[in-house]
N, C-alpha and C positions, 0 to 999 in steps of 0.2 A: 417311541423314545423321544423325549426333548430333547431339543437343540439347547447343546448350552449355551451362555450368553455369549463368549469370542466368535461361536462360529457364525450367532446370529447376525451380530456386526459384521463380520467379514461378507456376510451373502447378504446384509444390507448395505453395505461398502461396494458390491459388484454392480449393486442393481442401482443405482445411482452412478456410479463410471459409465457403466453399458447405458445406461438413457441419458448421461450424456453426452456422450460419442455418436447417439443415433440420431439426438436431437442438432448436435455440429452438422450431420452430415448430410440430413434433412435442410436444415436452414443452407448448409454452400448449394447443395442442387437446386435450390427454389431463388437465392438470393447470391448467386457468384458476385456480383459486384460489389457488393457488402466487404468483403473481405479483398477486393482490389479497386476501391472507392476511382483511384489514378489512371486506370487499365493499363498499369505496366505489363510487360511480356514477361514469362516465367521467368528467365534469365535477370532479368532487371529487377522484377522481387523479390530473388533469392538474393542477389546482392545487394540490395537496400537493405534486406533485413540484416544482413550479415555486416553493414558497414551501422546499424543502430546499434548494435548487438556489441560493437565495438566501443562506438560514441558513450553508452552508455555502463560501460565496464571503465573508460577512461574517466567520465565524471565521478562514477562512484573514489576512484582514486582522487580526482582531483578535490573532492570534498573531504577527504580523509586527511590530506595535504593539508589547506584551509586549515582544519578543527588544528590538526597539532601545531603548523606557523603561527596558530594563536593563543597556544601553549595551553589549550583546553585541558585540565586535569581528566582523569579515571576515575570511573564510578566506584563511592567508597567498597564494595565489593571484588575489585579488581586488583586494588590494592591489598592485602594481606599477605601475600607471600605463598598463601592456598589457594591452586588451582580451583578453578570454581567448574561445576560440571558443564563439560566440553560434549556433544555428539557429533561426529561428521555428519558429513553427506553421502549415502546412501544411494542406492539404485532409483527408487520411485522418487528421491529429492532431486537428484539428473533429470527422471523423467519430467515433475512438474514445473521445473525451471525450463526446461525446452519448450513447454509447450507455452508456457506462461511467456516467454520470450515471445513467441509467435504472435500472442495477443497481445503484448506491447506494439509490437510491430504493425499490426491492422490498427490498434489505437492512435498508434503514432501519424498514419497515414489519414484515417477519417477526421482526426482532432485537425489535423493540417488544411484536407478538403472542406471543412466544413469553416474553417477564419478564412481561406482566401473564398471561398463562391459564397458564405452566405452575407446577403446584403443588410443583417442584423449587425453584424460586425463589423466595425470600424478599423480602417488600416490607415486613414489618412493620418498622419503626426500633428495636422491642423485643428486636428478636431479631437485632439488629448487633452482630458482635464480631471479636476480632481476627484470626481463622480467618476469618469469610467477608467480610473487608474486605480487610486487610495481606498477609496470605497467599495470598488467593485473586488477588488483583494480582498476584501475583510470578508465583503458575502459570501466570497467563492469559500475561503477556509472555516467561514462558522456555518453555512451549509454543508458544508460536505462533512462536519462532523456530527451535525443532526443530523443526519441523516447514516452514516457510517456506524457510530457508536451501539447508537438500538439493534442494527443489524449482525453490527459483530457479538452484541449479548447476545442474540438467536441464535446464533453458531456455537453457541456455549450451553445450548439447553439441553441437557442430560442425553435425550435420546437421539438427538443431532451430532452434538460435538464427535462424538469417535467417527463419522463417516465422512466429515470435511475438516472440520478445525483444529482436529487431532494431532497432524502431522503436522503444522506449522509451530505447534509448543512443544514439539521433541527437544527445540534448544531451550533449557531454561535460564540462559544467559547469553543475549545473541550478542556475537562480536562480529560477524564478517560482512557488517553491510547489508548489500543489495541482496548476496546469497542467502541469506538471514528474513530477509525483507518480502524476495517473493520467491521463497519456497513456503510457498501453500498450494493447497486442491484445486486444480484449473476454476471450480467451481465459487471459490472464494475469492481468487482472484476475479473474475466477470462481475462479484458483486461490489467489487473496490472500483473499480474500473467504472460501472455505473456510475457509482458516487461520487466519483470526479466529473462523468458526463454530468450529472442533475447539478451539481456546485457553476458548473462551465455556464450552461442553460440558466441556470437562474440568474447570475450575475448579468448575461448578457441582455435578458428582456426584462431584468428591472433596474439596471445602471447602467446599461448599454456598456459592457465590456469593452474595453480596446484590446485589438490583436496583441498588441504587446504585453497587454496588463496578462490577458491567457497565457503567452509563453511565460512570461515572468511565474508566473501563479506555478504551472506545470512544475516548470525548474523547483522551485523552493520546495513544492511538496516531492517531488523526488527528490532532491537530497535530504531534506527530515525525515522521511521514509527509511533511508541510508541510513543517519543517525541516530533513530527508533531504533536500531538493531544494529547499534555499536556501544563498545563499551567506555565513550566518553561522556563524559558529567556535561551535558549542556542543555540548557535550559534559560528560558525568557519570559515575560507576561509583556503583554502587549494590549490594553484595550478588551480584555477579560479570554483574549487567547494564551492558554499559560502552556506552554509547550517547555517540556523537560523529559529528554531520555531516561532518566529515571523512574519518572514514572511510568512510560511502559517496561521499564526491565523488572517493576513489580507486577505486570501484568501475566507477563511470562513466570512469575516465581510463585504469585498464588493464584492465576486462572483468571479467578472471577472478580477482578478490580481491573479500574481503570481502561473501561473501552474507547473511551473516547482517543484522541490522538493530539489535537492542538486544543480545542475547546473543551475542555470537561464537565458545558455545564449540563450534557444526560448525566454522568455518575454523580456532579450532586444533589440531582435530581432523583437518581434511582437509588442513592446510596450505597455506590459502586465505589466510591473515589475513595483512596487513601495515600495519603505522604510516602514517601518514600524511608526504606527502614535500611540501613547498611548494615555491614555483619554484626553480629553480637559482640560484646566483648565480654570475656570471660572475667568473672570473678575471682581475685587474687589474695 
């Protein structure tokens, strides 16, 4: 008897969690340091992580703050007076936010270790300028979305998408942020998180990144990350970064547009990109 297609997905949905849970638990036994870069004691990084976990539920509000003291409008979809479709958060969207949380937390720790000890990176304020400030910003965010964009199409390719990138478009209109932002597949998440590592790395050994220019960098793309999956109209071009929440809330409403995030120029290279369309208006 064949399998029909739901349940194939689901037993190919198990067999991709289960290898990678074994592959997690392989790499902590062979590499425990990896994931305590610091060698804090259990106690001290449960509560760092629980005081980031905080830090970063406070920014997400405090850039929600921001957006409306600057009287940011709502995306014309928001506006109508009709509920636009809403899904909560679910049991496995708890789960991959906790876990996803965890991995922020080791991120947060290695990105940390890795500007104060390596000697590629500059902390002196003497030696800031406009190569490893101005410039090296631009690398980091038009890197990281060559690099991001092609990989979030892959996530979308027919026999892929139901087993990771499925559960991040349950919402087809994200409002709540960060909860919006990284409720995805632990698995999708590790491959963001790369993309930020390889943006970091490149900037650093071909513009010599300043420490500061990194946390600056970080900051910004987590709060766009926030406002990618809110429902205010905000949007800017900069030097052929065209960044507008709108255009990912088209991404979420037809799938297969608009991968990119601040640089769009894979979609219109792949012929992904499309403007942004608000509700129809009915003929009178």
């Amino acid at each position: 008897m064949r399998m029909d297609r739901r349940a194939k997905q689901e037993l190919q949905g198990r067999v991709v969690d289960s290898s990678s849970v074994i592959f997690v638990a392989f790499f902590f036994y062979n590499h425990p340091k990896w994931f305590n870069p610091w060698g804090f004691s259990a106690l001290q990084w449960v509560v760092g992580g629980i005081l980031i976990r905080g830090a970063i539920a406070f920014y997400d509000h405090l850039v929600v703050a921001i957006i409306e003291w600057c009287s940011a409008e709502l995306l014309p979809t928001r506006t109508t007076g009709k509920a636009v479709r809403y899904v909560s958060l679910d049991v496995k969207s708890f789960f991959f936010l906790s876990i996803n949380s965890v991995h922020e937390w080791i991120f947060v720790q290695r990105l940390c270790h890795y500007i104060w000890f390596s000697p590629d990176v500059s902390k002196d304020f003497s030696e800031v300028g406009a190569a490893n400030t101005i410039v090296s910003l631009y690398v980091m965010f038009v890197v990281l979305d060559v690099i991001y964009a092609p990989c979030h199409h892959i996530l979308h390719m027919p026999k892929l998408y139901p087993l990771i990138h499925k559960h991040h478009h349950r919402q087809h209109f994200p409002t709540r942020g960060y909860l919006d932002a990284g409720n995805e597949h632990p698995v999708e998440h590790v491959i963001g998180v790369s993309c930020t590592w390889a943006a970091v790395m490149t900037a650093v050994h071909t513009t010599g990144a300043h420490a500061t220019t990194i946390f600056i960098f970080f900051n910004i793309h987590a709060a766009l990350a926030m406002l990618n999956h809110s429902p205010y109209n905000v949007e800017w071009n900069v030097l052929g970064l065209k960044y507008s929440v709108g255009n990912h809330e088209m991404h979420h409403r037809m799938f297969t547009v608009n991968y990119a995030q601040y640089c769009m120029w894979y979609d219109y290279v792949a012929g992904t990109f499309t403007y942004y369309e608000g509700p129809k208006k009915k003929l009178t």
